[in-house]
TORFIZA-805995 format. One record per residue (C-alpha): residue in three letters; x, y, z. Coordinates in steps of 0.05 Angstrom, whole numbers, padded with zeros to 5 digits, always signed. Example, Ala and Ser with C-alpha at 12.3 -4.5 7.8 and 13.67 -1.06 7.14 Angstrom:
# TORFIZA-805995
ala+00246-00090+00156
ser+00273-00021+00143
This chain:
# TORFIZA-805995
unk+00000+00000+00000
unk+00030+00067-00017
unk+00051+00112+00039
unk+00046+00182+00067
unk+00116+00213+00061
unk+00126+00265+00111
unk+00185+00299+00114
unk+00210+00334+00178
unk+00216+00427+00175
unk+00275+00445+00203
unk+00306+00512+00218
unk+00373+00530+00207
unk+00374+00574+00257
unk+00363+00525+00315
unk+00405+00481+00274
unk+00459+00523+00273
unk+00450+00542+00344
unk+00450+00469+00369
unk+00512+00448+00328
unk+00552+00504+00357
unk+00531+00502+00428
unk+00540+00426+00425
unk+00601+00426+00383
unk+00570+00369+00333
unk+00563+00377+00262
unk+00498+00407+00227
unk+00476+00345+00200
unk+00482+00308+00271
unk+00447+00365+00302
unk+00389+00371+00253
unk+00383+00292+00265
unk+00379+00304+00348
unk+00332+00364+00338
unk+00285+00307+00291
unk+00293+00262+00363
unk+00265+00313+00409
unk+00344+00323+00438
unk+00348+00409+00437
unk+00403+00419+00500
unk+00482+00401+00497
unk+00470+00366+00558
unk+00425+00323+00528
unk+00465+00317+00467
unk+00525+00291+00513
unk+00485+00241+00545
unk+00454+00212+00483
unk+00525+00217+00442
unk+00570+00187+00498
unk+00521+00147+00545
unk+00559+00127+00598
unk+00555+00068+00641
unk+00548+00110+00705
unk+00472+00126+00679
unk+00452+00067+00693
unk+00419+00068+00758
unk+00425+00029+00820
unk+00392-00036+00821
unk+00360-00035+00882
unk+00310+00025+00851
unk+00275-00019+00823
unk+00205-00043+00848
unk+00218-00101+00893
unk+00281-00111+00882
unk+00301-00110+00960
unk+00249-00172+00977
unk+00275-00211+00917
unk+00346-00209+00929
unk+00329-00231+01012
unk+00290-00294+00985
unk+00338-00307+00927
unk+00404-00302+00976
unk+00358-00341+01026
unk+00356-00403+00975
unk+00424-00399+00962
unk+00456-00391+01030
unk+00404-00462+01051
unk+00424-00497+00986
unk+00349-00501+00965
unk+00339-00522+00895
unk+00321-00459+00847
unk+00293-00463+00785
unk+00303-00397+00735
unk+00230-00402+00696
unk+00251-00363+00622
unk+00211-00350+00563
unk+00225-00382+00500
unk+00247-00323+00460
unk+00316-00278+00454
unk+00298-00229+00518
unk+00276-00297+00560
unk+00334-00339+00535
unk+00385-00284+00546
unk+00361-00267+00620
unk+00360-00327+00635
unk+00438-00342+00617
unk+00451-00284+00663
unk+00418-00298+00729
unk+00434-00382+00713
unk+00508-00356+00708
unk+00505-00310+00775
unk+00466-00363+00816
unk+00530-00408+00792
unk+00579-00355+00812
unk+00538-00354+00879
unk+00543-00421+00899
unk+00471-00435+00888
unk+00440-00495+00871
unk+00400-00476+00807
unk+00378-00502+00743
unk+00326-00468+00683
unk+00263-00488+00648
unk+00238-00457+00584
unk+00171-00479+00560
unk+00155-00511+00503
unk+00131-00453+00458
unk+00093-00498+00420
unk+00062-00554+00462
unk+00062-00498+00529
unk+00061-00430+00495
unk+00082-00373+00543
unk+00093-00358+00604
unk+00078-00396+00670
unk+00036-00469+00668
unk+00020-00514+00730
unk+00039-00569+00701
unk+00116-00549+00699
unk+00112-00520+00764
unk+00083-00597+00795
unk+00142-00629+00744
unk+00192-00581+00787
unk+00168-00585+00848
unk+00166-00660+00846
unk+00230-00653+00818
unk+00260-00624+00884
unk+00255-00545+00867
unk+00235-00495+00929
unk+00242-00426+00891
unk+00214-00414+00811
unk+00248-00340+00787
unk+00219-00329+00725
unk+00250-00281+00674
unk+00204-00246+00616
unk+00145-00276+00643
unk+00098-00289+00702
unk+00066-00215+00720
unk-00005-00238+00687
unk+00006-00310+00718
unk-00041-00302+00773
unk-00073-00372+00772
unk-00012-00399+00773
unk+00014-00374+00819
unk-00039-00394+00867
unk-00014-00467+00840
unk+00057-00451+00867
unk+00034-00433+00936
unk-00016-00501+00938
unk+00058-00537+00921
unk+00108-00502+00963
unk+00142-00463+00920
unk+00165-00392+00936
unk+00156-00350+00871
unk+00204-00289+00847
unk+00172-00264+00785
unk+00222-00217+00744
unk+00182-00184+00688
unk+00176-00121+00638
unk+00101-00142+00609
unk+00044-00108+00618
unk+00017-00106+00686
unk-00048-00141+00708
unk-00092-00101+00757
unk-00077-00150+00806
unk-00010-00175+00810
unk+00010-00245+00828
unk+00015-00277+00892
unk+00087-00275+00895
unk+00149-00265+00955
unk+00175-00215+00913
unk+00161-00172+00845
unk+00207-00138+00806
unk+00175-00104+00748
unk+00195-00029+00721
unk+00120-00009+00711
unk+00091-00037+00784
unk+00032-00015+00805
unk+00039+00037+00868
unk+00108+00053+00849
unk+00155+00095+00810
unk+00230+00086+00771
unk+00251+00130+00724
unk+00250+00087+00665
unk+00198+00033+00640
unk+00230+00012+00580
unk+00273-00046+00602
unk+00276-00108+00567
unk+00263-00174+00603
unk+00334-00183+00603
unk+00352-00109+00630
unk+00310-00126+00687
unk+00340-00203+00692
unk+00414-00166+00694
unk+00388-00113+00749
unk+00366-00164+00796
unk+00447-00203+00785
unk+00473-00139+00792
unk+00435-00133+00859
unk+00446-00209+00878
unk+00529-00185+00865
unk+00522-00130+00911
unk+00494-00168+00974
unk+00543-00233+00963
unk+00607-00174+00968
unk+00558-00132+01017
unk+00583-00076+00972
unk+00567-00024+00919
unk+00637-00039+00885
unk+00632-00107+00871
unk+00700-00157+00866
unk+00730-00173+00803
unk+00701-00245+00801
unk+00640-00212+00791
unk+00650-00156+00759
unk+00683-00192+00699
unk+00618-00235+00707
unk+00566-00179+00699
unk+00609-00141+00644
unk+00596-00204+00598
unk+00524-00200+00622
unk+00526-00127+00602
unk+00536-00155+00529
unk+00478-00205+00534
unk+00431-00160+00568
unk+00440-00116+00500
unk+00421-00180+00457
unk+00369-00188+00490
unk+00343-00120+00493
unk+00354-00100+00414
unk+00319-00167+00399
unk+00259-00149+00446
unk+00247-00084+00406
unk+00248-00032+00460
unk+00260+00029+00461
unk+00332+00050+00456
unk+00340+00107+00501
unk+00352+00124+00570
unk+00380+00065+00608
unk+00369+00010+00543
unk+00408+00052+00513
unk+00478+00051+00550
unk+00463-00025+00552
unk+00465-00045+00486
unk+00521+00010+00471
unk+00572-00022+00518
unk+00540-00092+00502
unk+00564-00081+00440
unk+00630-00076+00453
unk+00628-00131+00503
unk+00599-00182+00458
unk+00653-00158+00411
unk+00707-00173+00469
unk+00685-00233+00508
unk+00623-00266+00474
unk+00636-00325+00500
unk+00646-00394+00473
unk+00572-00403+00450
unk+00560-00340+00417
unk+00632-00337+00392
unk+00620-00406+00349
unk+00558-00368+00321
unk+00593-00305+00298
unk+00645-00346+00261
unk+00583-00383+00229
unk+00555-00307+00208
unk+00616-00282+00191
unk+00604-00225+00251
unk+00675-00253+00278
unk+00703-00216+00218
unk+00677-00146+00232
unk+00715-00099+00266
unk+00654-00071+00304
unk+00590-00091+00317
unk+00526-00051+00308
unk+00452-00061+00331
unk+00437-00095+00263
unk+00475-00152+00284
unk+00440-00163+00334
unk+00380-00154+00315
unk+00385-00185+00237
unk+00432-00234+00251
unk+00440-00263+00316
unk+00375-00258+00345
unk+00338-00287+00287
unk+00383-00353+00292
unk+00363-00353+00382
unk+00292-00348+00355
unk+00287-00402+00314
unk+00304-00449+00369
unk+00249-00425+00412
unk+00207-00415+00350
unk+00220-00493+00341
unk+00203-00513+00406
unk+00278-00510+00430
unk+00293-00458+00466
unk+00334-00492+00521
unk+00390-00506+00456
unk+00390-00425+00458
unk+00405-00429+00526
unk+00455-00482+00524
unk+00493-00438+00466
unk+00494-00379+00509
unk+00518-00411+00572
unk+00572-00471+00552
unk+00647-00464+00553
unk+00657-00527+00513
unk+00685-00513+00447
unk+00662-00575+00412
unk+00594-00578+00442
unk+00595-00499+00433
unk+00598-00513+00353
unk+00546-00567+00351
unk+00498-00516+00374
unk+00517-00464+00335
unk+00517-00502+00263
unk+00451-00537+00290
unk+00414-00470+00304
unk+00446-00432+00238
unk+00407-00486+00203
unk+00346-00487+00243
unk+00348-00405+00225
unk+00344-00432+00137
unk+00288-00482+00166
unk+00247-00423+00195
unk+00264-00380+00138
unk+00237-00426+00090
unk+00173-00440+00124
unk+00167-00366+00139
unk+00159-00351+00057
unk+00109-00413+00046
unk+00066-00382+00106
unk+00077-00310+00083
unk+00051-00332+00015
unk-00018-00365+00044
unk-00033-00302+00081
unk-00012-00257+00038
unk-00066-00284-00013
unk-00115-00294+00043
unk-00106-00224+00060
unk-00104-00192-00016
unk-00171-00231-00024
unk-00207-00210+00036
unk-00185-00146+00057
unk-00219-00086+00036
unk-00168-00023+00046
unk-00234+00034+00050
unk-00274-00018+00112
unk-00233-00060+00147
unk-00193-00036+00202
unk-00151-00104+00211
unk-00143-00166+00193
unk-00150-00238+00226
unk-00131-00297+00177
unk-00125-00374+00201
unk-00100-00430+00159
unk-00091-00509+00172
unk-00011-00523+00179
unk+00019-00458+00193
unk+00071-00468+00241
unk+00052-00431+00313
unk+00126-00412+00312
unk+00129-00373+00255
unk+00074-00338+00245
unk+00084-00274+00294
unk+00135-00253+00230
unk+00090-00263+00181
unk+00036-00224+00221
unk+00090-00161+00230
unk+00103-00170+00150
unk+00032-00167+00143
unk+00020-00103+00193
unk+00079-00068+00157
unk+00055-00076+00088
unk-00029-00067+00097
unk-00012-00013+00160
unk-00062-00050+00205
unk-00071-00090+00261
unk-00059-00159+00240
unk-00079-00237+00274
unk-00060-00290+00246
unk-00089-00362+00277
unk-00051-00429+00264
unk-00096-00482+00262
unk-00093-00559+00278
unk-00096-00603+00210
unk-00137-00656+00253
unk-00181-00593+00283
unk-00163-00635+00351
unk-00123-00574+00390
unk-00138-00500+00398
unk-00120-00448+00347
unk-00053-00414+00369
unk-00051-00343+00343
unk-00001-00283+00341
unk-00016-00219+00340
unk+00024-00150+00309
unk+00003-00087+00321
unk+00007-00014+00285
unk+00029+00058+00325
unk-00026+00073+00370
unk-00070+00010+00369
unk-00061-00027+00440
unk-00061-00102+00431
unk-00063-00114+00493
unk-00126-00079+00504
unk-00166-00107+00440
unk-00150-00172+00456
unk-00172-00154+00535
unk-00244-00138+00488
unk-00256-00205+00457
unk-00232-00244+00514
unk-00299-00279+00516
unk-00277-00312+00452
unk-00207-00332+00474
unk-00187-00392+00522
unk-00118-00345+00538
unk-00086-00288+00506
unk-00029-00249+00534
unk+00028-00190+00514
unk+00033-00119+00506
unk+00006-00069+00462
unk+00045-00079+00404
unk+00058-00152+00399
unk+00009-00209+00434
unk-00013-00291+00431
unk-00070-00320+00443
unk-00107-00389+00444
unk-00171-00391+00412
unk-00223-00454+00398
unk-00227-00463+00314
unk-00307-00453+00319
unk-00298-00384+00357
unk-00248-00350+00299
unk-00305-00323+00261
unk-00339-00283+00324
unk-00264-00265+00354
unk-00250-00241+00275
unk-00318-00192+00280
unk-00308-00162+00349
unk-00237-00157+00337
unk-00248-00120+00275
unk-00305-00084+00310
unk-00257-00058+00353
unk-00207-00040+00313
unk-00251+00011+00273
unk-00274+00048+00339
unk-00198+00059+00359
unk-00169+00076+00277
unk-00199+00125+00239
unk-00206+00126+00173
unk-00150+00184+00173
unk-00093+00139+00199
unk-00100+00081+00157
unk-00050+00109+00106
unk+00025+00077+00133
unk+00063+00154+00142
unk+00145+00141+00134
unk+00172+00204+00180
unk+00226+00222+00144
unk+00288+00270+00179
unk+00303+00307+00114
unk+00316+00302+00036
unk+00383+00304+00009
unk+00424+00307-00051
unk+00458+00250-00059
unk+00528+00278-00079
unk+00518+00307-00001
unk+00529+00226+00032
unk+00595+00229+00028
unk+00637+00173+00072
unk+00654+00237+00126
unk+00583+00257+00122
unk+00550+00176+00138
unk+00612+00175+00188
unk+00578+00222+00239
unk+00510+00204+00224
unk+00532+00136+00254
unk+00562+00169+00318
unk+00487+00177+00333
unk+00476+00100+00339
unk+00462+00048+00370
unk+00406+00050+00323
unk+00337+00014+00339
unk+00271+00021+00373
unk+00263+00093+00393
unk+00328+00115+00361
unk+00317+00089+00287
unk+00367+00095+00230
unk+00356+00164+00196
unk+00319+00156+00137
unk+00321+00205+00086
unk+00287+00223+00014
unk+00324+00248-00056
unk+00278+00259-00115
unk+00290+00248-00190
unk+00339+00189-00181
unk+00352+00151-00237
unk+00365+00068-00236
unk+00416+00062-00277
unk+00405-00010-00296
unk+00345-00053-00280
unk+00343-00076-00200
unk+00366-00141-00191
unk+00329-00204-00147
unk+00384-00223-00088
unk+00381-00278-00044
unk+00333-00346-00034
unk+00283-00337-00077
unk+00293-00264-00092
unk+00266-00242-00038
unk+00316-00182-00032
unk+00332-00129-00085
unk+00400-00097-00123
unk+00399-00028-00151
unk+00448+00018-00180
unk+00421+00081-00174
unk+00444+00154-00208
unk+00427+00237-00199
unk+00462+00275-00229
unk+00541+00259-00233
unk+00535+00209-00162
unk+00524+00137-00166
unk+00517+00089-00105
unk+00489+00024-00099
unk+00420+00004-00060
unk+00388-00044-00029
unk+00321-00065-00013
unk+00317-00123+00048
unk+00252-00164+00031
unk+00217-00117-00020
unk+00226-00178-00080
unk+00156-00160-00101
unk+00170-00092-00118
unk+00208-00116-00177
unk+00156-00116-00233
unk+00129-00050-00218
unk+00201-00019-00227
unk+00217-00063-00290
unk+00156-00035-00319
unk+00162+00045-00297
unk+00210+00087-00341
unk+00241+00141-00312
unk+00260+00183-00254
unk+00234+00157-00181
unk+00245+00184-00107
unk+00268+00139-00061
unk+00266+00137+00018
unk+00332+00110+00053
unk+00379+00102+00105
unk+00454+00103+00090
unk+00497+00058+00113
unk+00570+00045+00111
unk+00593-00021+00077
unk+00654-00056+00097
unk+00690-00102+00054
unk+00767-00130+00057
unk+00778-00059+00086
unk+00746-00016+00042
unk+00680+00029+00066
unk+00635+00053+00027
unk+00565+00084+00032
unk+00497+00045+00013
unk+00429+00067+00007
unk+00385+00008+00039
unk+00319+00025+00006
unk+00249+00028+00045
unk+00196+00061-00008
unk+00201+00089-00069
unk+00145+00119-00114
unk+00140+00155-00189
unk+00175+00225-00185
unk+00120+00268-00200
């Protein structure tokens, strides 16, 4: 669908005024005025974060009770159990407070459920398996704030429970010993945006500071949470929150860390990727290259592998995992296009862009684990709300469905709507699962819909690209990309600046790239400057470019390509449209 280009209005004068005051150049300054930042100080903080920002663990909500009942289990050698969720935030936390209960002396083990056979979160059947199994404390990590039932199950068993969370909220919280959660009800910290993982490498941080009864922690464990510094990051690009604030100092010395000790898990996987190679790393990494490969194990049912990787210091076993979940990535990939295909024809036949405000399709065979992509393809490309149901072949088992969302619908909330429809449902605003009964899709599919139109008017169903300015492209010189990139780490919150140039010329037709041409090649020309482009995942623009001749604008971000030492800038391509 086409979208709404708007372009930001800038004024030189503040422009000028900011680059001086701050000492940056105009371009970085005009970038930071697009990002709300208008003070030096605030320029400073957001161009050198520093690790001192963070703030001290014990600010956070509960914190205090869950480090007495955590250091209560370890000092009487009861059995803990670190309850993760299946994806990169749950896997990643859970590596960090496994590896500090280690370091402690605890006795302590982790369970991820099956994605597919438990789906998320807390069930009572684990929590019987580990209490019969000899646990007396279940920490969960990226789960557990709406497990209220179950935790009423943990009580009837025995189990204390420590639930470590970032989700949204229920109105009640569990019945827990302890709570730590950024957004708890009846109390305030400064910053709501950590991952599931930020909050996982708080609560070590906290559990250092008690076992050294000391701010300043000893080296043992301070080489200990530096590495966790650098999985904390993964975890937190791959959980797409916002990068700012404290997130943001995270993954920008996570970087580096995974860079410098990634340990022997993740160190097999960057040779796999290549990432070994690169003199730095970026957020992209992390987010298009690592992460996907984590999630596909979970996606598959095998999280605990993700785990394993993250945590071994066996070299052999360290590159079984890796080659095993690089392939399970081409698996996922694979079955990712066939799905993408269905819905996309599901959704071409049945939407209708002027009435319907979002979509729900279900379809026999799609694999639970894959289609939360396909629904945030689908949300990106028709710039709605989008459900999409896997159903059993045998129509024996529920319906497991995954839901995307659009800026400004709550997911959370609709789903909260059409919970009468629903035998569980759970997330956050943007992104969300449920279970649903195959006879109930049709009346969940109505109210859904139903709801959807009372909270998006007709006047933001156009997708808008917010774009920070247009520019020549003779101005993107290799100095010029340089300092743009001092503003990263780029994600959530902080995206890549994306910029316009009109007229451009392809110089020779775009060419398919990668499996099944899903990806594009261009070779693009204004004026005297040529660069190359590329378009991730945009295959299917191909016919309407072979057939258009003549002068186009494009939308991009540039980037700077590195390759047997040379650098040079790229245009990665996310709309174009007919120059008018």
């Amino acid at each position: 669908m086409a979208k709404l280009w708007r372009i930001h209005a800038h004024e030189p004068a503040r422009v000028e005024a900011l680059g001086r005051s701050a000492g940056v150049p105009s371009v970085v300054a005009q970038l930071l005025l697009c990002r709300g930042i208008h003070e030096p100080d605030q320029v400073r903080d957001f161009l050198d974060p520093r690790l001192s920002l963070l703030r001290d663990p014990f600010e956070l909500p509960g914190m205090e009770a869950a480090v007495d009942c955590i250091s209560r289990a370890i000092a009487a050698k009861s059995r803990i159990t670190i309850y993760g969720d299946y994806d990169v935030d749950g896997m990643t936390g859970t590596s960090i407070l496994w590896q500090c209960l280690k370091l402690l002396g605890a006795d302590v083990n982790y369970y991820v459920p099956n994605r597919i056979e438990e789906g998320y979160g807390l069930n009572d059947e684990a929590l019987r398996t580990l209490a019969q199994q000899g646990t007396k404390l279940v920490v969960t990590v990226d789960c557990g704030i709406a497990s209220l039932n179950e935790a009423l199950t943990a009580q009837v068993l025995g189990l204390e429970l420590v639930v470590t969370d970032h989700h949204e909220p229920a109105a009640t919280p569990p019945e827990a010993t302890a709570i730590v959660h950024p957004r708890l009800h009846g109390h305030f910290y400064p910053f709501t945006g950590l991952s599931g993982s930020g909050v996982a490498l708080k609560v070590a941080w906290a559990l250092c500071q008690r076992a050294d009864n000391s701010k300043k922690v000893s080296d043992r464990l301070r080489i200990f949470l530096l590495g966790a510094v650098g999985l904390a990051a993964l975890g937190t690009v791959a959980d797409v929150v916002p990068l700012v604030d404290e997130n943001r100092v995270l993954v920008q010395y996570g970087l580096q860390s995974l860079k410098d000790r990634p340990g022997t898990g993740l160190a097999a996987l960057m040779r796999i990727t290549q990432l070994a190679t690169k003199p730095r790393l970026d957020g992209d990494d992390l987010g298009f290259t690592i992460s996907p490969r984590l999630n596909a194990a979970g996606r598959f049912g095998q999280a605990q592998l993700g785990i394993e990787l993250l945590t071994t210091t066996n070299e052999e076993r360290a590159q079984a995992l890796a080659e095993y979940i690089h392939e399970l990535n081409g698996s996922r990939q694979s079955l990712e296009r066939s799905i993408y295909l269905a819905a996309n024809k599901q959704a071409t036949e049945q939407f209708d862009p002027e009435g319907d405000a979002a979509l729900v399709l279900a379809g026999a065979g799609w694999h639970p684990g894959v289609i939360g992509i396909v629904a945030g393809r689908l949300a990106e490309k028709f710039h709605r709300p989008v459900v999409l149901i896997a159903l059993d072949e045998l129509g024996s088992k529920p319906g497991v469905g995954s839901a995307r969302s659009v800026p400004g619908f709550n997911l959370h909330a609709a789903l909260q709507s059409c919970s009468q429809h629903l035998l569980a449902h759970g997330g956050h605003a943007a992104a969300a699962g449920l279970k649903i009964e195959p006879s109930k899709v049709d009346a969940f599919r109505t109210d859904f819909c139903e709801f959807a139109s009372t909270e998006i008017d007709h006047g933001t169903r156009t997708a808008e690209l917010w774009i920070d300015a247009e520019v020549p492209l003779g101005a993107l010189s290799l100095s010029v990309v340089e300092q743009i990139e001092r503003m990263s780490p780029f994600g959530q919150g902080n995206r890549r600046p994306l910029f316009c140039a009109s007229s451009v010329q392809l110089a020779e037709p775009p060419k398919p790239m990668g499996e099944g041409g899903r990806h594009l090649s261009f070779k693009l020309r204004q004026g005297q400057t040529g660069i190359r482009g590329v378009a991730f995942g945009a295959g299917e623009w191909l016919d309407a470019l072979q057939q258009h001749d003549g002068p186009v604008d494009i939308a991009f971000r540039p980037v700077i390509n590195e390759f047997r030492g040379n650098r040079k800038v790229e245009l990665q391509l996310t709309d174009w449209r007919v120059s008018s």
